[in-house]
C-alpha positions in Angstrom: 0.0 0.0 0.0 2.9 2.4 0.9 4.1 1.9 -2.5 1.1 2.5 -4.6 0.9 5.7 -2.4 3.9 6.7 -3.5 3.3 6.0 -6.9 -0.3 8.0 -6.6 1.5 10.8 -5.4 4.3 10.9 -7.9 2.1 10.8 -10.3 0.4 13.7 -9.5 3.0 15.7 -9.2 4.4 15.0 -12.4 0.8 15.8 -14.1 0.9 19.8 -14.2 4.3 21.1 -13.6 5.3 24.9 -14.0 8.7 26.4 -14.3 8.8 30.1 -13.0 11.2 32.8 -13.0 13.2 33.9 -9.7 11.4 37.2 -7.7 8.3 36.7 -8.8 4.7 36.3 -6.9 3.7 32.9 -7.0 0.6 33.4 -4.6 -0.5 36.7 -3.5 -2.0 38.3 -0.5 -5.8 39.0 -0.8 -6.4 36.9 -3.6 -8.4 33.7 -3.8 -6.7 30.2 -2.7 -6.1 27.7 -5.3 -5.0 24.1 -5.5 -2.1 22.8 -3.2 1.5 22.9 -4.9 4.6 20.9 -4.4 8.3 23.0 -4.8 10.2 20.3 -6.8 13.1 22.8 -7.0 14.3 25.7 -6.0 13.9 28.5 -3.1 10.7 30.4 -2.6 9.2 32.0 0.7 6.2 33.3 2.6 6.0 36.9 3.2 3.7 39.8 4.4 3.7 43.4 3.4 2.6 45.9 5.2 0.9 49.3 3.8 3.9 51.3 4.0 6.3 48.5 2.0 7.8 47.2 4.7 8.1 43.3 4.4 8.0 40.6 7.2 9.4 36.7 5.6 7.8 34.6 7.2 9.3 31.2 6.0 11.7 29.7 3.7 10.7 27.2 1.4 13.1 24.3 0.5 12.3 21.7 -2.7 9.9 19.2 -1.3 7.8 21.6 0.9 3.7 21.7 0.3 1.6 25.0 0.3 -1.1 26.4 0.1 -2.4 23.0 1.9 -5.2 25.1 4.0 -6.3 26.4 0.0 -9.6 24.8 0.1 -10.9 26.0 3.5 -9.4 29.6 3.6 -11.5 32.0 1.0 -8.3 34.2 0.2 -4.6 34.1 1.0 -3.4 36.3 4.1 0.2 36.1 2.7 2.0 35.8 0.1 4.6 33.6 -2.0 7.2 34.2 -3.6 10.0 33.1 -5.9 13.6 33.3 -4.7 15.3 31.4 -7.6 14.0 29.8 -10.2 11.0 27.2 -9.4 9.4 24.0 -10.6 6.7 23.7 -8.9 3.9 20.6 -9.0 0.4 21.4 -9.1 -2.2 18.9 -7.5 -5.6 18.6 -8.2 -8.3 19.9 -6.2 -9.3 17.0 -4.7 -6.2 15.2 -3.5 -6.8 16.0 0.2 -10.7 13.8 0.0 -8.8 11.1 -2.5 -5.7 10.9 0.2 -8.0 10.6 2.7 -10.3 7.9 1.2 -7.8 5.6 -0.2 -4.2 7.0 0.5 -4.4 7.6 4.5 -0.1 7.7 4.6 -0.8 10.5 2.3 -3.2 12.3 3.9 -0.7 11.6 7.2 2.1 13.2 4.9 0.1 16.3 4.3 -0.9 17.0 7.9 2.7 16.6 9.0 3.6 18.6 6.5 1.2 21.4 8.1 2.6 20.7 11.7 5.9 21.1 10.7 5.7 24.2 9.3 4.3 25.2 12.8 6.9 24.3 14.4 9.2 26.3 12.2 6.7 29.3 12.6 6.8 28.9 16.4 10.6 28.5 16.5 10.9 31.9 14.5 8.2 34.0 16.6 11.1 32.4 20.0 14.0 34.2 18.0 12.9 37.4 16.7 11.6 37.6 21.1 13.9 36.3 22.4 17.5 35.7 20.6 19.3 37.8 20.3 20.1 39.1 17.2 23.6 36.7 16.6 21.7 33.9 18.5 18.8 34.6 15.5 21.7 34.3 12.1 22.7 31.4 13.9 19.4 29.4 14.4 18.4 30.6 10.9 21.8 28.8 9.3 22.0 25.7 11.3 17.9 25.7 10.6 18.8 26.1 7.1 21.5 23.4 7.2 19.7 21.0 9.0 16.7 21.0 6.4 18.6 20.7 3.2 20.6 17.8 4.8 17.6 15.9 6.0 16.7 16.3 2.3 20.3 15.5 0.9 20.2 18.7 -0.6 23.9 18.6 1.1 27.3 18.1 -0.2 29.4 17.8 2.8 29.3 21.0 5.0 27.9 23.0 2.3 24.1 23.8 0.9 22.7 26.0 -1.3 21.7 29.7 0.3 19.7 32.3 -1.9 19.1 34.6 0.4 20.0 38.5 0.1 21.4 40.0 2.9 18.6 42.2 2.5 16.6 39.6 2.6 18.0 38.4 5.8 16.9 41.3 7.4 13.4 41.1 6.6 13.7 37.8 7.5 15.1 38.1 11.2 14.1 41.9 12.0 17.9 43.6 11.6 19.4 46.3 9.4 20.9 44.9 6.1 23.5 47.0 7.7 23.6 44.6 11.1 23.4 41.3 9.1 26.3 41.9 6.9 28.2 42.5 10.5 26.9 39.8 11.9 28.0 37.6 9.1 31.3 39.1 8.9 31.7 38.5 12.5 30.8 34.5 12.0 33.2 34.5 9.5 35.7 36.0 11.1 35.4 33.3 14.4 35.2 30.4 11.9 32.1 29.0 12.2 30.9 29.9 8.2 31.2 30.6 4.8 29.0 32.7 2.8 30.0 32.6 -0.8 28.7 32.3 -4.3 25.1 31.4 -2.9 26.6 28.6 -0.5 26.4 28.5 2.9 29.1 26.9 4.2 29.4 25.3 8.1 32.7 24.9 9.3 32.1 24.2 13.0 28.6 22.9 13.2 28.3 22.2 16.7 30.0 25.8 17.8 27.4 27.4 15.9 24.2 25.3 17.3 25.9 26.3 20.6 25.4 29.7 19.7 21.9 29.6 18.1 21.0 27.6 20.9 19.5 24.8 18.7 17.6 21.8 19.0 16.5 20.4 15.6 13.9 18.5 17.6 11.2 21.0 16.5 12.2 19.7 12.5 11.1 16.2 13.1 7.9 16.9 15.5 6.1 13.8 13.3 9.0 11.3 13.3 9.8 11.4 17.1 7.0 8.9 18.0 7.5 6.7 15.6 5.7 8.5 12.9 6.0 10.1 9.0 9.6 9.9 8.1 8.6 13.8 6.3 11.9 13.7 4.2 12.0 10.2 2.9 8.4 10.6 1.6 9.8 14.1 -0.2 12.7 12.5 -1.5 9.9 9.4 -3.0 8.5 12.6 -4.6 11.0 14.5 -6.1 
């Protein structure tokens, strides 16, 4: 059964695919939902703006993530998404939650963890920008970072893949571009990273979860219990 729910989901995500160009609105906020997608590849994120410009990201979204899950019981989209890089992304049907549910359940457990999860992540961020401080913050972020990709084997070694701006970094953990390029420089300068040609690279790993006070626990909420293993059902995916 686990494999012809694998195969049902593969297959959907292979039906409607769309390739989109980086910096681009993929969902935005105040229109109507639409059908859930899958990020086969690439960086996009979750954002809010408010009425003056100002922009709050709100998460970071890594190839394998689901959104726009809650589509078919919210009437319109309170955030928006957004492009980093270059996408692929999947488009399911409208009905995949009430076909997971009915034949697939694994599925429909894949989709839920997916949601809880992202929770998580959301509640992790809302504990840094109160109460980290702000190097304790470009820590988390990074080993968060980090810790995703390689969960995904989206890793080669101690380096991964990072498309955010430094600009983007500070709408991202409430600093000055100013204060996140000093920040940076000063986790460069003790050792502990490499920023460079869009890879993040982690030279002391367990130094800078010291820092950032990290416990990846929060990452693997569904597979502590015995549950969804949430990365080897992406990796089935993509």
């Amino acid at each position: 059964m686990e494999c012809a729910s694998e195969d049902w989901l593969s297959d959907l995500a292979s039906r409607n695919i769309r390739t989109l160009p980086p910096r681009i609105d993929l969902l935005r906020q105040g229109d109507g939902t639409g059908p859930m997608h899958i990020l086969l590849d690439g960086w996009a994120i979750r954002y809010k703006m408010l009425v003056d410009g100002r922009r709050q990201i709100l998460s970071i979204l890594l190839p394998g993530d689901i959104f726009d899950i809650n589509g078919f019981m919210a009437k319109s989209m309170d955030h928006s998404i957004a492009s980093l890089t270059g996408v692929k992304l999947a488009v399911l049907d409208k009905d995949v939650l009430a076909t997971a549910r009915s034949d697939y359940p694994d599925v429909e457990k894949l989709l839920w963890c997916d949601m809880h999860v992202s929770a998580a992540i959301q509640r992790e961020w809302s504990t840094s920008l109160g109460q980290r401080t702000a190097r304790e913050r470009m820590a988390q972020l990074l080993c968060e970072l980090y810790t995703r990709q390689t969960s995904s084997h989206l890793c080669e070694g101690q380096a991964c893949a990072f498309h955010l701006t430094q600009t983007e970094l500070a709408e991202t953990l409430g600093m000055t571009p100013v204060y996140v390029n000093r920040t940076l420089q000063d986790l460069r300068r003790e050792g502990l990273i490499q920023l460079e040609n869009r890879t993040l690279t982690i030279h002391d790993l367990p130094s800078l979860e010291q820092l950032a006070l990290f416990d990846p626990g929060y990452l693997r909420i569904c597979e502590s219990d015995g549950g969804t293993d949430l990365n080897k059902e992406r990796a089935d995916v993509l």
